[in-house]
C-alpha positions as CSV (number, residue, x, y, z in Angstrom):
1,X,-0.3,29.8,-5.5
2,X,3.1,31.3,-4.7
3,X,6.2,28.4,-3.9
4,X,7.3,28.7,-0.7
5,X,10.5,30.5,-1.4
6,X,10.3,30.8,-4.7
7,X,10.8,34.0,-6.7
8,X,8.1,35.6,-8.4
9,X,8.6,37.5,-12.0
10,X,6.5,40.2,-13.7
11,X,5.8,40.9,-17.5
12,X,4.8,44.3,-17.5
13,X,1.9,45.7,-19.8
14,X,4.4,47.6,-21.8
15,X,6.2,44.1,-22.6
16,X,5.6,41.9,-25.5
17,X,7.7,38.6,-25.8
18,X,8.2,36.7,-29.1
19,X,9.3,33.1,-28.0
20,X,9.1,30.4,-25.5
21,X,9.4,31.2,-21.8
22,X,10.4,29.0,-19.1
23,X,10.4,30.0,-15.6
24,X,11.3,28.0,-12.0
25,X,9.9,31.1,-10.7
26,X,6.0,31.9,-10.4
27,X,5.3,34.6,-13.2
28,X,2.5,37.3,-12.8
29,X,2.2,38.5,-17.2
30,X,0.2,41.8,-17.8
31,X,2.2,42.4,-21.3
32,X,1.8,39.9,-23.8
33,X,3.5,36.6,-24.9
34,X,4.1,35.1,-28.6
35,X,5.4,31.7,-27.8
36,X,4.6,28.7,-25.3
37,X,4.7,29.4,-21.7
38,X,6.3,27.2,-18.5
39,X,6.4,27.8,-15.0
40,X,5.4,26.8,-11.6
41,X,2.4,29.3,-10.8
42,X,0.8,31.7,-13.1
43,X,-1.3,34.5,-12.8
44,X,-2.4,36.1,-15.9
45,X,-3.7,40.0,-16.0
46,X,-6.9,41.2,-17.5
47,X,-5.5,43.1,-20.4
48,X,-3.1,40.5,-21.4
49,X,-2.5,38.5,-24.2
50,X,-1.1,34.9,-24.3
51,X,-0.7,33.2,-27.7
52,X,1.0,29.9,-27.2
53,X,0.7,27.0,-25.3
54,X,0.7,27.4,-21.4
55,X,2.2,24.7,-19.2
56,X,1.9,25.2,-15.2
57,X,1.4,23.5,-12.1
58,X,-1.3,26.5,-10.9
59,X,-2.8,29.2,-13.0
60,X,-5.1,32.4,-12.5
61,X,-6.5,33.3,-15.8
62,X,-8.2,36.6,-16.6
63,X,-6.7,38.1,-20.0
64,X,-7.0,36.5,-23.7
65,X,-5.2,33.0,-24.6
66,X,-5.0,31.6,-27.6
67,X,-3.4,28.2,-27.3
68,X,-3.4,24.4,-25.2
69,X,-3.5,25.0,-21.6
70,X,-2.1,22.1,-19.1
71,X,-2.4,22.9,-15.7
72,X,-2.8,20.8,-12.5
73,X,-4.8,23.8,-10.7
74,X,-7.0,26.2,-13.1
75,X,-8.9,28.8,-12.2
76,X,-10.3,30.5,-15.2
77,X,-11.8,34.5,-14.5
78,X,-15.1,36.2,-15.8
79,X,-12.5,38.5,-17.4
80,X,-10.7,35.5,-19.5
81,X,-11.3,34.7,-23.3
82,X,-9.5,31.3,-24.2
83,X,-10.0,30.0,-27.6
84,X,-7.9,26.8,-27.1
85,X,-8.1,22.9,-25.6
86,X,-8.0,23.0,-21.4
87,X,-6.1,20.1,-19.9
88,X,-6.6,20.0,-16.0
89,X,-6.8,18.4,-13.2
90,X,-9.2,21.2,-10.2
91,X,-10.6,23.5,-12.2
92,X,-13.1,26.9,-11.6
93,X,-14.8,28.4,-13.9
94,X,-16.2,32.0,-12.8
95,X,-20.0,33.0,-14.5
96,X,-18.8,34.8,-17.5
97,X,-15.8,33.5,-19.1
98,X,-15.4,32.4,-22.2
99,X,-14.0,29.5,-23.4
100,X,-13.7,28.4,-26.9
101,X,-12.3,24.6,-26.9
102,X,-12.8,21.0,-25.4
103,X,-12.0,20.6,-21.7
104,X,-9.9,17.3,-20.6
105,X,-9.8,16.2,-17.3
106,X,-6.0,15.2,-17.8
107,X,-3.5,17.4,-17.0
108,X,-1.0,15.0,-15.7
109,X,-1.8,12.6,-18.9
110,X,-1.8,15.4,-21.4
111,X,1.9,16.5,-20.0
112,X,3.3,13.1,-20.5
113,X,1.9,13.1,-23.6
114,X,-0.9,10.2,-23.4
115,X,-3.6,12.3,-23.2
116,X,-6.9,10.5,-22.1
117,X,-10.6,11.2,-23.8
118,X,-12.3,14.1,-22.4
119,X,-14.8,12.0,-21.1
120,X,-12.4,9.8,-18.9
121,X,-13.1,11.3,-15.7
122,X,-10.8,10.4,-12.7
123,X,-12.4,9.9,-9.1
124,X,-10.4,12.8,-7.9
125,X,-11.3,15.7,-11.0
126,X,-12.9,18.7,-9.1
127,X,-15.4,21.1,-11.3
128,X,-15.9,24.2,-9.6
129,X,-18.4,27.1,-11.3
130,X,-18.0,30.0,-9.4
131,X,-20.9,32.9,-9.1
């Protein structure tokens, strides 16, 4: 997931942020965030909290979100509790996670802003459950 290049920036467990972020950089967040969320790659910890919308090109999700995700490349952990609409354009689920919203095979649409039905699937939208 990393940019080649790019730098890489950690929210530490013992952080909590109130407002938006907006990274060039790929951010790793084990604290937790009160605002929307932008950058290039993100991984997300287990223990930690997102409340906000999430914006990314790539994202690892494995702690709690409570907000619209848009992400080109989404893989969503057993660990991960997301009460929120999913805008994507690969995703993986792993057995296990739970997702409370409607998933939208849009990512690119949604982040213009034209967001296309759930239901209009494009030929190249990839589903992955993993085990």
């Amino acid at each position: 997931m990393a940019n080649g290049g790019s730098t890489f920036s950690v929210i530490g467990a013992d952080v909590t942020i109130r407002g938006d972020i907006e990274a060039s950089a790929d951010l790793h967040v084990d604290g937790a965030v009160e605002g929307d969320l932008a950058c290039t790659s993100l991984v997300q910890g287990e223990s930690s909290r997102i409340e906000g919308a999430i914006n990314a090109d790539a994202a690892r999700l494995s702690g709690t979100v409570k907000g619209t995700i848009t992400v080109r490349d989404l893989v969503i952990l057993r660990s991960a509790r997301i009460d929120g609409d999913v805008h994507y354009e690969t995703l993986t689920i792993e057995q296990g996670a739970n997702v409370n919203g409607r998933f939208a095979p849009d990512a690119l649409k949604a982040a213009k802003g034209t967001s296309a039905p759930a239901l209009d699937l494009v030929d190249d939208q990839r589903v992955t459950l993993a085990g």
